[in-house]
Every structure is written in structure tokens, then in C-alpha cells.
C-alpha positions as CSV (number, residue, x, y, z in Angstrom):
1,X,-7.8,-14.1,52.2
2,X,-7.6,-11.1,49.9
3,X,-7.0,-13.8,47.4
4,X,-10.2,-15.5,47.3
5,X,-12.1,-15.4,44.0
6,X,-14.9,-18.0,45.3
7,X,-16.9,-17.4,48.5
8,X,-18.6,-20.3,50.7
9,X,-21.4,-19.8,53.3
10,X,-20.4,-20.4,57.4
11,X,-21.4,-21.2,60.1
12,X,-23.6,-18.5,60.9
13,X,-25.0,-18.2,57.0
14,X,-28.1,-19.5,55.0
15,X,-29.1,-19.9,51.5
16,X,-32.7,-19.7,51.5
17,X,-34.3,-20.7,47.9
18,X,-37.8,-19.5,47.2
19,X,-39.3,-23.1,45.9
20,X,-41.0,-21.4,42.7
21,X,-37.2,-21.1,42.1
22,X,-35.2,-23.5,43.1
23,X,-34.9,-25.2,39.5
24,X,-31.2,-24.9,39.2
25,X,-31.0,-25.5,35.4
26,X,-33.1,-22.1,35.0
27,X,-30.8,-19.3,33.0
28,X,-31.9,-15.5,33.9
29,X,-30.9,-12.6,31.1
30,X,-30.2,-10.3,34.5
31,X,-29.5,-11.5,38.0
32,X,-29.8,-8.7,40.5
33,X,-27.7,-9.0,44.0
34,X,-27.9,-7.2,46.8
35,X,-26.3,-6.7,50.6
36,X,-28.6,-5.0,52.5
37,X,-28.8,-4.7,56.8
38,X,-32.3,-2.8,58.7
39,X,-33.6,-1.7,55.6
40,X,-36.9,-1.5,56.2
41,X,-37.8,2.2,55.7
42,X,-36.3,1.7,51.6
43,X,-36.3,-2.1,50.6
44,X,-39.8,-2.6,49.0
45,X,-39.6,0.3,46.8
46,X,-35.7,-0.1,45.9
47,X,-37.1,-4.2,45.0
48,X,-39.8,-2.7,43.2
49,X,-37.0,-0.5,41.2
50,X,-35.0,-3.0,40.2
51,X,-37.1,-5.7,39.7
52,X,-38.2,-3.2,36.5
53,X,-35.0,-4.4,34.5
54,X,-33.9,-7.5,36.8
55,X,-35.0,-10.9,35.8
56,X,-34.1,-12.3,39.4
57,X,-33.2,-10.6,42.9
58,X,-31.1,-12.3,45.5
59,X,-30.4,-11.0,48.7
60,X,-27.6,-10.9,51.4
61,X,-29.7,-10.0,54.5
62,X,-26.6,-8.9,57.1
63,X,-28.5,-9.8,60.4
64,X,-31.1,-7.3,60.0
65,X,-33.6,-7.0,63.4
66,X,-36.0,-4.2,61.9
67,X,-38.3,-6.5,59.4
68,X,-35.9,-5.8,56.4
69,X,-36.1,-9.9,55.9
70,X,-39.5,-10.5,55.4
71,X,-40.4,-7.6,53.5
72,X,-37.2,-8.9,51.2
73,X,-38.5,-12.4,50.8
74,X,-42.2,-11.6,50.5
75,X,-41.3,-9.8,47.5
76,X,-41.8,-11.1,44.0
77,X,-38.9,-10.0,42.4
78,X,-36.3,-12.3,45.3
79,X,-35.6,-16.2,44.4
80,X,-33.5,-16.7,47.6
81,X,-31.8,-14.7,50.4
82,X,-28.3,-15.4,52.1
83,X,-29.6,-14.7,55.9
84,X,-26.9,-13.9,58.3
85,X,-27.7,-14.7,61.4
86,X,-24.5,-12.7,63.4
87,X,-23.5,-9.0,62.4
88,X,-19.7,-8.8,63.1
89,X,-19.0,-5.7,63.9
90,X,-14.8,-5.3,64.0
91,X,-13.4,-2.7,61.9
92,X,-11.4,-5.3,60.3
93,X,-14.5,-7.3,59.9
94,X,-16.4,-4.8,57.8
95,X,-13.8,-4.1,55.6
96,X,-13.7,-7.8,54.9
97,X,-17.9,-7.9,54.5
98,X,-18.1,-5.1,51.7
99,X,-16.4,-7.5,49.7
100,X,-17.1,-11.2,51.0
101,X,-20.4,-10.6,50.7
102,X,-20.8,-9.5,47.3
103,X,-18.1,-12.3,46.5
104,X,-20.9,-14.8,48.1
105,X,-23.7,-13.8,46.7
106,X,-22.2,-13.8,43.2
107,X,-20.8,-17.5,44.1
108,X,-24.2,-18.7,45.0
109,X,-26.1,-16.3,41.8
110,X,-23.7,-19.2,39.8
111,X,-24.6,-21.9,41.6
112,X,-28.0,-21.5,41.7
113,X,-29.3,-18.8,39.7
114,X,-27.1,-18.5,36.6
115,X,-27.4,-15.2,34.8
116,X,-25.9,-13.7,31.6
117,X,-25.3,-10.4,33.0
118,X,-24.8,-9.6,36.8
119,X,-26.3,-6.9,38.3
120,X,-24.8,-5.3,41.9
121,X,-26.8,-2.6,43.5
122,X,-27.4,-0.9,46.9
123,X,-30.5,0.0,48.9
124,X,-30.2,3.8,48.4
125,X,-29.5,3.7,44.7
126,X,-31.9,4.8,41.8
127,X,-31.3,4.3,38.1
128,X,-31.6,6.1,35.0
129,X,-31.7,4.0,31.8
130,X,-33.1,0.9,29.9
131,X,-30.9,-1.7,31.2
132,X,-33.6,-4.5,30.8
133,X,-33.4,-3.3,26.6
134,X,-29.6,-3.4,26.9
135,X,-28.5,-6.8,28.4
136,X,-30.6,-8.2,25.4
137,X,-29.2,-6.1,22.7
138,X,-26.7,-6.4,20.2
139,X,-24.1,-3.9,21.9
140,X,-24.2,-5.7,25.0
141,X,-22.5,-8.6,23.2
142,X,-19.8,-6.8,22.7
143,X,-18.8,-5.9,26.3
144,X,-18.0,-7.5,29.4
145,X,-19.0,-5.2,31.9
146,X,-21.0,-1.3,32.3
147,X,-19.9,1.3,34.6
148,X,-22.9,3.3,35.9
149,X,-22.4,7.2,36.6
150,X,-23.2,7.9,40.0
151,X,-24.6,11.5,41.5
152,X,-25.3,12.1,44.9
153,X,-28.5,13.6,46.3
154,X,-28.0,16.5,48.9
155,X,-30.4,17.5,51.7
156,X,-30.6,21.2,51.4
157,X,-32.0,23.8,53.1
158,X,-35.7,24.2,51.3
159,X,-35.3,20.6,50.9
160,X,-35.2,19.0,53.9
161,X,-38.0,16.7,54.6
162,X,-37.1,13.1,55.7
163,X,-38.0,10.3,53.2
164,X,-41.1,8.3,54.0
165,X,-41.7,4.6,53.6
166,X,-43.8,3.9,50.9
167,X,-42.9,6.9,48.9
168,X,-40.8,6.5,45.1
169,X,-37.0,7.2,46.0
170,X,-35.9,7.9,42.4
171,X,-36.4,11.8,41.8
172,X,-36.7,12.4,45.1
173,X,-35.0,15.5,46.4
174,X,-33.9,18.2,44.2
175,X,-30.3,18.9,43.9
176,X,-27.0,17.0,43.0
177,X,-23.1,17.4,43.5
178,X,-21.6,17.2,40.2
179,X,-18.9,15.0,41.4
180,X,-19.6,11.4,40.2
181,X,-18.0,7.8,40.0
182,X,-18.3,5.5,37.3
183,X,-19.0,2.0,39.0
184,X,-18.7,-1.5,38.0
185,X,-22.3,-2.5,38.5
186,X,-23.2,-4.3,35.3
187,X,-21.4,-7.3,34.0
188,X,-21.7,-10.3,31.5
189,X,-20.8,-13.8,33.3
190,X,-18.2,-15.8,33.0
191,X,-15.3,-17.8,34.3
192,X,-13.3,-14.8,35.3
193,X,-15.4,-12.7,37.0
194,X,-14.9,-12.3,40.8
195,X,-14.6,-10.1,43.6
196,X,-11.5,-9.8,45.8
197,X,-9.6,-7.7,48.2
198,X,-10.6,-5.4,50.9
199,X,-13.7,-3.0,50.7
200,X,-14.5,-3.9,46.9
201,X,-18.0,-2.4,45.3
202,X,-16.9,-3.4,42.5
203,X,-16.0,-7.1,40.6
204,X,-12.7,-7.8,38.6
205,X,-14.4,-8.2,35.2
206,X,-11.4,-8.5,31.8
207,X,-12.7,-7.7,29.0
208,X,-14.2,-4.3,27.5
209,X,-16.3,-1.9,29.2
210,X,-18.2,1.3,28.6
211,X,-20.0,4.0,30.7
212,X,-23.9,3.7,30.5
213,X,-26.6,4.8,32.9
214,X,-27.1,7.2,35.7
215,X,-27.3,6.4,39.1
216,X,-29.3,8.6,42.0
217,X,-27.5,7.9,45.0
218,X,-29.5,8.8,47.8
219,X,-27.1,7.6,50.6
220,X,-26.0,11.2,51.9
221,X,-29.8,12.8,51.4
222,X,-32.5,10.3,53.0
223,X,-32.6,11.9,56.1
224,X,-31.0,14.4,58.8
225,X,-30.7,11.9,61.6
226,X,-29.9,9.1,58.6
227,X,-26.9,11.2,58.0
228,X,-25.9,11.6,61.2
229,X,-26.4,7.8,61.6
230,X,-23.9,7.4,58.7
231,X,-21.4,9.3,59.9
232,X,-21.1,7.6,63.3
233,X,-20.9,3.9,61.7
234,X,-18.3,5.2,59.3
235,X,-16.2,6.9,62.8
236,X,-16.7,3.9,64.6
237,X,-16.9,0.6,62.4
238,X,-14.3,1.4,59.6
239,X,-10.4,2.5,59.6
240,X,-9.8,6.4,60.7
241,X,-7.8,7.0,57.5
242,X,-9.3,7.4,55.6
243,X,-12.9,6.9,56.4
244,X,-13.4,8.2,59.8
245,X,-11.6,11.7,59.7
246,X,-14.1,12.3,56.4
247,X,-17.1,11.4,58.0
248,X,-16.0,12.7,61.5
249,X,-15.9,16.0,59.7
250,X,-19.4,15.8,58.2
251,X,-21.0,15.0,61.5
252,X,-23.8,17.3,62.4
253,X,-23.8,18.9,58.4
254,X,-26.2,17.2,57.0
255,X,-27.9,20.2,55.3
256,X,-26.1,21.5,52.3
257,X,-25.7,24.9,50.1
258,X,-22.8,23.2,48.0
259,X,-21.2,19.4,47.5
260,X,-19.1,18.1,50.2
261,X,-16.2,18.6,47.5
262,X,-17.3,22.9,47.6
263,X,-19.2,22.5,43.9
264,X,-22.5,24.2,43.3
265,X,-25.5,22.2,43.4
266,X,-27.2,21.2,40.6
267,X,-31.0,19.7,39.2
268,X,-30.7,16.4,37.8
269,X,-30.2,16.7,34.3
270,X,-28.6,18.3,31.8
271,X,-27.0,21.2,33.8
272,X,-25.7,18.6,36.2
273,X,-24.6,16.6,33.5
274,X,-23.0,19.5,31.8
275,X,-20.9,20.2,34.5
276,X,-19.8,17.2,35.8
277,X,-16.2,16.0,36.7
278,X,-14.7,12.9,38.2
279,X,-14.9,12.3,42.1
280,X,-11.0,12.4,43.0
């Protein structure tokens, strides 16, 4: 299975195609895809973020039961939505989903909704950057695929409160670890692209690359009790090496006076930047 460079819905899966959209012959500069579950608190303003740059939105909706499907397919910016209708909940199973379900939605983007340049993003993730200017410009011809530079966001102690629905995410709380990954979020189309393996964020895209873009990733900073939350699904739905004796550590820690990875903290910008250094 690890194999697999082309994904096909089951039993328990949907393609749902808005019918503004469902014009198959239609070519989009930037197709936007997404795997989201009970994100109801975050998914209309992270749609309203990326739908600045992204010419078309589809979603992977993993059996959410808090709303987080009809806010997603009242929104403008989505053509369709792959609805789960059963959350499997195995530890082998989720490793399996992180990637089958990127895999699938960039099957069906193809299918359906063919795009020059792909676009793979997560709920709790703000950019920095013109990517709308780029996909249409004369240096992205010459690459295959972007890395984005991802910070995370840190709940700290005079900066605590818990976000709110409704409010912006992007700039939201005040300090950053310096640690950062460079991520495979952007990429060109083609005959080659695909995602395979175990536990993949990212596609297998030949070809050249370059590192443009920030990234504000907000997954470790939303919330006290949203940390704590993320802590216990990492312990219990995902192998103990070496994701649950990380996030088994974390548990109860969600306020912060450095990194995770003992760095100072840092305001986003250029002292952040100045001092940054890979993730190891």
C-alpha cells in the first residue's frame, strides 16, 4: 500500500461537487486542498485566508460532528468536499490517513479540478507572502515545487488567552520558537507528482525547488485545553516512538518561557528570522 501513487474514494467516501463547479474542462492557476476533522472554531477564517491566493478550495472533511462541514461548503472559496462519513481511529489507520488523504484529494483536484500549481495546507496554518503574484510569474516557471518556512506560535505566560471564533488567526499571539521546517506545500502539476508512504505532509515532486514564504503555525498556541487535546490524540492515536513519548512529555505544559527545543522566544520578524535554525 505504501506504494500507491493514485488514491480512489470507498465505501464510506463522497465527492461532493459544488454545481457552479462541476465543469470538468475548467483549469485553475492554484488549487487549494485541505484535510480537516471538527474544525469549527478555525475553518471560516483559515478559508477566508487562503482563498486570498487560491483560485479553488477542496476539502477532505474526516467525519467531522461539530458543524466543520457546512461552514466548509457554504464557503465561497470550496468547489467540492470529500465527506468521510467513518473516522477510523487505529494507530495504524491514522498513520495511513495523513497520507491517503492528501493522496485523494490530490487524485480527485486532477480529476476534477485541474490546477497548474497545487496548494496543501492545514487548518492552523497562516501565511506570509504573495503566492497568488508567484504561481503566475515568470520564476515560478522555472520550478517544480516551493518549500514554505514554518514557525510555531507559543502560548506564553502574558499571552495566554484562548483564540476566539471569528477573530484573524494570522498575527495572532506574540512569540515564536526559532526552530522551523521547510515544507513541500506548493507545487506545479504534472504526471509525477504524488503522495506515498506512511505519515507524508508532504508530495514527491522531481524537479527543482526553492524556499519561499513563511508559515505561522498555530497548532501548539490556539489554546490551553487545545494543547492538552493534542497531546492526548498524539499518546493515544499514533505510534509511542516516536510520537507519543514527545507529546506524553508536553502534557499539562502548554504555557511557555522558551521553545519546546529550550530556544528563546522570539517576535515574528526579523529577530526571529535572524536567528533561526533547522528543526532537527
Amino acid at each position: 500500500m505504501n506504494g500507491i501513487t493514485e488514491w480512489e474514494l470507498d465505501a464510506d467516501e463522497e465527492l461532493i461537487v459544488k454545481p457552479a463547479y462541476a465543469n470538468i474542462n475548467t483549469k485553475y492557476p492554484l488549487v487549494a486542498l485541505t484535510r480537516i476533522r471538527n474544525e469549527a472554531d478555525l475553518i471560516v477564517d483559515t478559508l477566508d485566508h487562503v482563498s486570498k491566493f487560491a483560485d479553488a478550495i477542496i476539502v477532505y472533511d474526516d467525519a467531522s460532528d461539530d458543524g466543520t462541514f457546512d461552514m466548509a461548503w457554504a464557503h465561497t472559496g470550496v468547489v467540492g468536499i470529500i465527506r468521510n462519513h467513518k473516522w477510523r481511529n487505529s494507530i495504524e489507520e491514522r498513520l495511513l490517513s495523513e497520507t491517503r488523504h492528501r493522496g485523494l484529494l490530490l487524485t480527485m483536484a486532477k480529476r476534477y479540478f485541474a490546477g497548474q500549481w497545487y496548494f496543501c495546507f492545514d487548518a492552523d496554518e497562516r501565511y506570509v507572502g504573495d503566492i497568488r503574484s508567484f504561481v503566475r510569474s515568470s520564476w515560478a516557471a522555472r520550478l517544480s515545487s516551493v518549500r514554505i518556512r514554518l514557525f510555531d506560535a507559543y502560548i506564553t505566560g502574558a499571552d495566554s488567552e484562548p483564540y476566539i471564533q471569528g477573530n484573524s488567526l494570522l498575527n495572532f499571539r506574540k512569540f515564536f520558537g526559532p526552530e522551523y521546517r521547510d515544507i513541500r506545500m506548493l507545487w506545479k502539476g504534472g504526471d509525477d507528482d504524488h503522495y506515498t508512504g506512511l505519515d507524508s505532509r508532504e508530495p514527491i515532486v522531481p524537479g527543482p525547488e526553492d524556499v519561499l514564504f513563511y508559515c505561522q503555525h498555530y497548532g501548539k498556541s490556539l489554546s490551553i485545553q487545545h494543547w492538552n487535546a493534542t497531546c492526548e490524540y498524539y499518546v493515544k492515536y499514533f505510534p509511542y516512538e516516536p510520537y507519543g513519548r514527545k507529546w506524553q512529555a508536553r502534557m499539562g505544559k502548554a504555557i511557555h518561557d522558551r521553545s519546546d527545543f529550550d530556544a528563546p522566544l522570539y517576535a515574528w520578524g526579523g529577530d526571529l528570522f535572524g536567528n533561526a535554525r533547522p528543526m532537527i
